[in-house]
Structure formats: C-alpha cells, structure tokens
N, C-alpha and C positions, 0 to 999 in steps of 0.2 A: 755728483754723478760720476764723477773722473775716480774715484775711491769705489763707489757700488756697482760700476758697470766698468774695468780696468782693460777688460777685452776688446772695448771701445776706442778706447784712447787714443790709437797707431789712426785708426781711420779716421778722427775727429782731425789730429796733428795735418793728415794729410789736408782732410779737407779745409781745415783754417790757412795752409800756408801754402800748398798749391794747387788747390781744385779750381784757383780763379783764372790759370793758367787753361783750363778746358773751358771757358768761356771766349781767351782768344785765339783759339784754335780754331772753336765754332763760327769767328767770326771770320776767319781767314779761310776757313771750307765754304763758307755759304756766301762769301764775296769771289770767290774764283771758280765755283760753277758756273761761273758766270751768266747767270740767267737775270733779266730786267727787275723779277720780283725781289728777288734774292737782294740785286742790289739795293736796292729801294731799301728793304731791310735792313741792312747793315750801315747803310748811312745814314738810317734815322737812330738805329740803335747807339751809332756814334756820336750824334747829335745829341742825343737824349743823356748820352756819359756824361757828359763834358758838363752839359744844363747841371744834371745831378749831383755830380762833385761839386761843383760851383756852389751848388744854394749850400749843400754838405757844408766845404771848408766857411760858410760864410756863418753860418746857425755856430759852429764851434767854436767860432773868436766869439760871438756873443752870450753863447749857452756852454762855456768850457765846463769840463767836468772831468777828473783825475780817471784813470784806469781801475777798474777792482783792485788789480795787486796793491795797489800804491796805500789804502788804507785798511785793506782788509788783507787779512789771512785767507790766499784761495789757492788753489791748486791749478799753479801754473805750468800748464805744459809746452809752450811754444814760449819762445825770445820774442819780447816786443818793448818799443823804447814807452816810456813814462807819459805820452805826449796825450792830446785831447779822444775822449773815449768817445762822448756825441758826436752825431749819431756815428753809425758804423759804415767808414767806407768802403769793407769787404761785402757789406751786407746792400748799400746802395749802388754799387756796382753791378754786385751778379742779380741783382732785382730789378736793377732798368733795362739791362741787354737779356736778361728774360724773359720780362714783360715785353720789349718790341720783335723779342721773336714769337711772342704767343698771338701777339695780333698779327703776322701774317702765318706764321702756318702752327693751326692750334694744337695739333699732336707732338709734334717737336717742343712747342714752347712748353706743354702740362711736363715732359721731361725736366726741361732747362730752370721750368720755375720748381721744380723739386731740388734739382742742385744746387739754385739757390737757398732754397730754406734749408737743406743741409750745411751748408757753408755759415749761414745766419746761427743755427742750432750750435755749429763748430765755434762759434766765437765768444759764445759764452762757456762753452765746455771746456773748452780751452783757458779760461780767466783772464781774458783780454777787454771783455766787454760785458756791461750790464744786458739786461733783454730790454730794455727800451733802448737802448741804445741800438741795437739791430733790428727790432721793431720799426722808429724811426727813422733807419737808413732806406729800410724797404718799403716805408713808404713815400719819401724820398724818389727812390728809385722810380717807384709801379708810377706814382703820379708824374712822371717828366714824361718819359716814356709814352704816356698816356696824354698828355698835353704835346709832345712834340710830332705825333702820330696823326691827333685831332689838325693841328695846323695845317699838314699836310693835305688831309685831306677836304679841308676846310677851304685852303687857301690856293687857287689857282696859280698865282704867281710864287708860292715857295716851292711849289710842286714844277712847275715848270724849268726853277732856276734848278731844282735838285737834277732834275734829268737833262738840262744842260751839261752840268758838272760830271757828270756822271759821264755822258755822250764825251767830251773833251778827255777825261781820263781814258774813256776805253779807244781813242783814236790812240791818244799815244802807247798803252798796253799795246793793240796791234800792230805798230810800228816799231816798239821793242821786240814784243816778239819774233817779229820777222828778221829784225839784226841777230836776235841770239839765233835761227834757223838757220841763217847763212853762214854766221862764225863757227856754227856745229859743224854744217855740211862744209864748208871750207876747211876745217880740220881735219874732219876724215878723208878728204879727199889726200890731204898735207901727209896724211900716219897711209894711203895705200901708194903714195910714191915712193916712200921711201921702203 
C-alpha cells in the first residue's frame, strides 16, 4: 500500500512513531481536569498499560517472531530495531488506554479508539509489523482494560483503595500547589521592589 497509496505515507510515518505521544497527552488533560471521574479513568487506564505490556512482553519470549523486514522484502518506512514483532506494543498500548477511556465517556473514547486503529493500521504500513501481530496487541489491549475496569467495579475494596490513593495524591497536588502560589506571588512582590 506504501507504493499504491505514497500520499499516505508522511501520515502513516507520523502515525507509527508519534501519534502514541497524543495518547499521553490525553492522559495528562484528563488527569488535571481534575474531576473524580476523570481520575478514576486515568488510573485504571494506567493500571490496565502496565497489565497489558506485562502479558505483551511475556506472550513474546514465548511466541518470538522476527519483524517483516527481517525476512521479507517490504517497504520500510520508519527505523525499528530487529527485536520481537508479537504482538504489537504500539497497538496494545493505544488499545488499552482507548478502550478505558471508552468506558467512561463513550464519545471521547469512539475518537481515541479510532486513533488507535490508525496507529495499529500504521504499523503494518509502515513494515514493522505483521496484522496479527497488531490484531493481537489490540486485543491484548481492549481485554485488560476491560478486565481491570470489571474489577473495579466489581470489587469494593480495589475501588476503595483506588480512591484512597488517589484522595493522598491530591492532598499533596494541593499542597504543592500552594507552595508554587506563594514562591510566584513572593517573586513578584521581590521584581515590584526593586
């Protein structure tokens, strides 16, 4: 397709090597709204990465499998090192912090899970990755996601410990915050003395 569609290509490039970068943005906008729901979101979303990579890196030492380039003739448009192509951890990635923002707010998430499957679609376009191989990531992905979401809401006590954690972080966020408001306002008071 990188040959029949070449107009494509700049966008594919982008989307394979830094469209995963607008996933941690989203996660850095929708944890400093700071709203309860939001967070709840973003620290199951995190929860659910971590799970994901996990089973990921663990399926690869057991199911290793070479990259495209490595035996085939394909048209490589992005730099990628030689290493395990199963499944795809750009594609388990933007597919589990996808999927945990689609379950809490589902307009956002039908966007987010479309940038995923463009990212997933970039990675074969790119000849970095078979299509099962991001097939597999993303399912990977959607199912942690989907299991660390059910626990929560299943589980009174991870639920509780979550918004513990959470409550303790945002004591200290408020208490930061109020040292950088003082060292502000203490400096411009410092720049209208002088």
């Amino acid at each position: 397709m990188a040959l029949t569609y070449p107009f494509l290509n700049p966008i594919m490039r982008f989307l394979a090597q830094d469209a995963e970068y607008l996933f941690y943005l989203g996660v850095f906008v929708y944890w400093f709204t700071r709203t309860q729901n939001n967070r709840q979101m973003v620290a199951e979303a995190i929860l659910s990465v971590c799970a994901a990579l996990g089973v990921g890196g663990i399926i690869s030492h057991f199911f290793y499998r070479d990259r495209p380039f490595v035996h085939h003739s394909v048209i490589q448009l992005i730099q990628h090192p030689a290493n395990a192509s199963f499944p795809s951890d750009h594609a388990t990635g933007a597919f589990v912090i996808a999927t945990a923002f689609w379950m809490f707010r589902k307009k956002d998430g039908i966007a987010w899970l479309m940038l995923a499957a463009l990212i997933a679609l970039s990675r074969i376009w790119t000849g970095v990755h078979y299509p099962l191989d991001v097939i597999a990531g993303a399912m990977i992905g959607m199912t942690s996601a989907i299991l660390i979401h059910r626990l929560f809401i299943k589980s009174e006590i991870t639920q509780k410990c979550l918004e513990a954690c959470i409550g303790v972080y945002e004591k200290v966020e408020q208490k930061l915050w109020v040292t950088i408001l003082r060292f502000i306002k203490y400096k411009n008071k410092e720049g209208d003395v002088k």
